[in-house]
N, C-alpha and C positions, 0 to 999 in steps of 0.2 A: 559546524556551520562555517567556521574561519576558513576551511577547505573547500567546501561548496561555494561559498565568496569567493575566494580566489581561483578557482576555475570558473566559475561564469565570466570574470572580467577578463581571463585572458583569451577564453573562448570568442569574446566579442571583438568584430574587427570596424566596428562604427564609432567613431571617437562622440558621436551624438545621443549616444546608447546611456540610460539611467536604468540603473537597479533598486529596487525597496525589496531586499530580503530582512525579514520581517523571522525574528525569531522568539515568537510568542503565539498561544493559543487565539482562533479563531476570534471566540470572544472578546479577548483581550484587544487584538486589532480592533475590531469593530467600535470599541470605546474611544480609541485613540486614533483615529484615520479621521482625515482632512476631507468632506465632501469634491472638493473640487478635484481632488487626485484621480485619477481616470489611468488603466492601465491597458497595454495594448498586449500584455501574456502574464496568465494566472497558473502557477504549476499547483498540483497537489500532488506530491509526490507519499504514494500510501499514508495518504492523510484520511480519506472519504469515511473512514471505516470509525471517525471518532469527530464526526460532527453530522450531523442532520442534513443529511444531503440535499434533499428538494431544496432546504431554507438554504442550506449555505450555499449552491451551485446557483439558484435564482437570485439569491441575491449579487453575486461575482457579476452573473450574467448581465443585469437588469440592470445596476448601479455604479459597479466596478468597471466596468471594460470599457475601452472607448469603440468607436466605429470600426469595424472590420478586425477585432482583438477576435483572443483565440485563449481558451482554457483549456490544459492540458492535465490531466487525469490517468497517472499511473498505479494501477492494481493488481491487485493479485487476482489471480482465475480462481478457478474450483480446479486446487490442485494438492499436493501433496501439503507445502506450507498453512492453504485453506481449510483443511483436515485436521491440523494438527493444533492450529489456533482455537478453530471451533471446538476440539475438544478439550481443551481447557477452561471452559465457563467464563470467557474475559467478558467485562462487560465496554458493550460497543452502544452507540444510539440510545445512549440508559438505560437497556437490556440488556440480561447474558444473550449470549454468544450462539444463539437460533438463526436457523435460516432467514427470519426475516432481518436480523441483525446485520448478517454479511452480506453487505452490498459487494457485486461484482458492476465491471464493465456492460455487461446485459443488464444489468438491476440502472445503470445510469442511463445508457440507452434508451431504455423504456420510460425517463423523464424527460429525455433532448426530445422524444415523441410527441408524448404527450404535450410539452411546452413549443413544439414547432423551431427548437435548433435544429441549426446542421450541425452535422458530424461525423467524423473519420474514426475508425476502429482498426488499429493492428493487433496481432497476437505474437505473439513468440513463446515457441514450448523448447522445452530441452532435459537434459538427463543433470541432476545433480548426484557425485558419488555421497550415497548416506551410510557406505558400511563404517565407517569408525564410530556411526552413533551406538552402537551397539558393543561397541567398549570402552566401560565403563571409565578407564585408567586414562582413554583418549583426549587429551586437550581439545583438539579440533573437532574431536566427536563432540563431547559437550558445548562446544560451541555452536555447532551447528544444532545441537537440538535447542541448545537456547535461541536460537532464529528461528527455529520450527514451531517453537513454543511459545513465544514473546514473550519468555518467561526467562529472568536473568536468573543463573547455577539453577536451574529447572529441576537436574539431578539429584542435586542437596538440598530442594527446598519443597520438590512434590512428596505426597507422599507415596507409600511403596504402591500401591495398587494405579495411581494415575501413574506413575513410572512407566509400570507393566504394559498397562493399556495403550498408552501413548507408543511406547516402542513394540508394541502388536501391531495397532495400527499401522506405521511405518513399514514394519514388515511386509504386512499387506498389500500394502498399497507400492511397493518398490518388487524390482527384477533384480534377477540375478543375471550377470551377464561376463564373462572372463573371471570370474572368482571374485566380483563385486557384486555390491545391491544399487541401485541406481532408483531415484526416484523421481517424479515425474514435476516439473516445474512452468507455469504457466504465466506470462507476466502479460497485460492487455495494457496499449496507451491509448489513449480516449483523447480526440480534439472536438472541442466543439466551438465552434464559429460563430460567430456575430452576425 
């Protein structure tokens, strides 16, 4: 957070500019938040996936923002990472980890519709190298499955058969390309406008 702080402040070139980074859960906020504060940009930066999105995007919307504000909404697609979370039974929205559980960018979309926002939808895809997940002895490999997995030392703590499955999957769902496996990564940013 201490890092994220201090690039937003040096990122900002308006000496008029306030920040309220806010490093506690939704709920928590909402206990502790001044009605009168009104903000003009709400990030959720892969947060959606662990709060109740209608309730918590409408209320940002309706309450939080001031006139002409803007929430922005970074997620994961239906991608390699999205495969790999889902198959670990996390539980999201107080449910395991089912398709209706993973809200995507489209799954938001389909609220800013329905509730009559506007909003802007980018995508960016691109290739991450995932062959060192596949060896075992690999730091960076195991690292990377534990971002694959949201699962911290994943390797030393699943047991042998989700291991298996988890690095099939992977397998699967990645190329081989120059004597690597490359797998497929999708990250969507969602603005939605006042």
């Amino acid at each position: 957070m201490s890092l994220y702080k201090e690039a937003v402040i040096q990122s900002s070139s308006h000496g008029d500019t306030e920040f309220d980074l806010c490093e506690m859960t939704f709920e928590r906020y909402k206990e502790t938040k001044s009605d009168e504060i009104k903000f003009d940009v709400i990030h959720f930066i892969h947060s959606t996936s662990y709060v109740d999105v209608k309730k918590t995007l409408g209320l940002c919307f309706e309450e939080e923002l001031k006139p002409n504000g803007i929430i922005t909404c970074f997620v994961v697609g239906k991608d390699l990472l999205y495969d790999c979370c889902k198959m670990q039974g996390h539980v999201w929205h107080g449910g395991h980890s089912t398709n209706e559980c993973w809200l995507t960018a489209d799954d938001i979309v389909a609220i800013a519709d329905k509730c009559g926002w506007k909003y802007e939808l980018f995508n960016q895809e691109y290739n991450v190298d995932v062959t060192d997940v596949f060896d075992e002895n690999s730091i960076e490999g195991n690292l990377l499955l534990d971002f694959l997995t949201y699962v911290q030392e994943f390797r030393k703590t699943a047991d042998k058969k989700k291991t298996k499955e988890t690095l099939e999957l992977i397998r699967e769902s990645s190329m081989v390309k120059d004597g690597k496996r490359f797998g497929t990564r999708k990250d969507q940013l969602l603005f939605l406008y006042k």
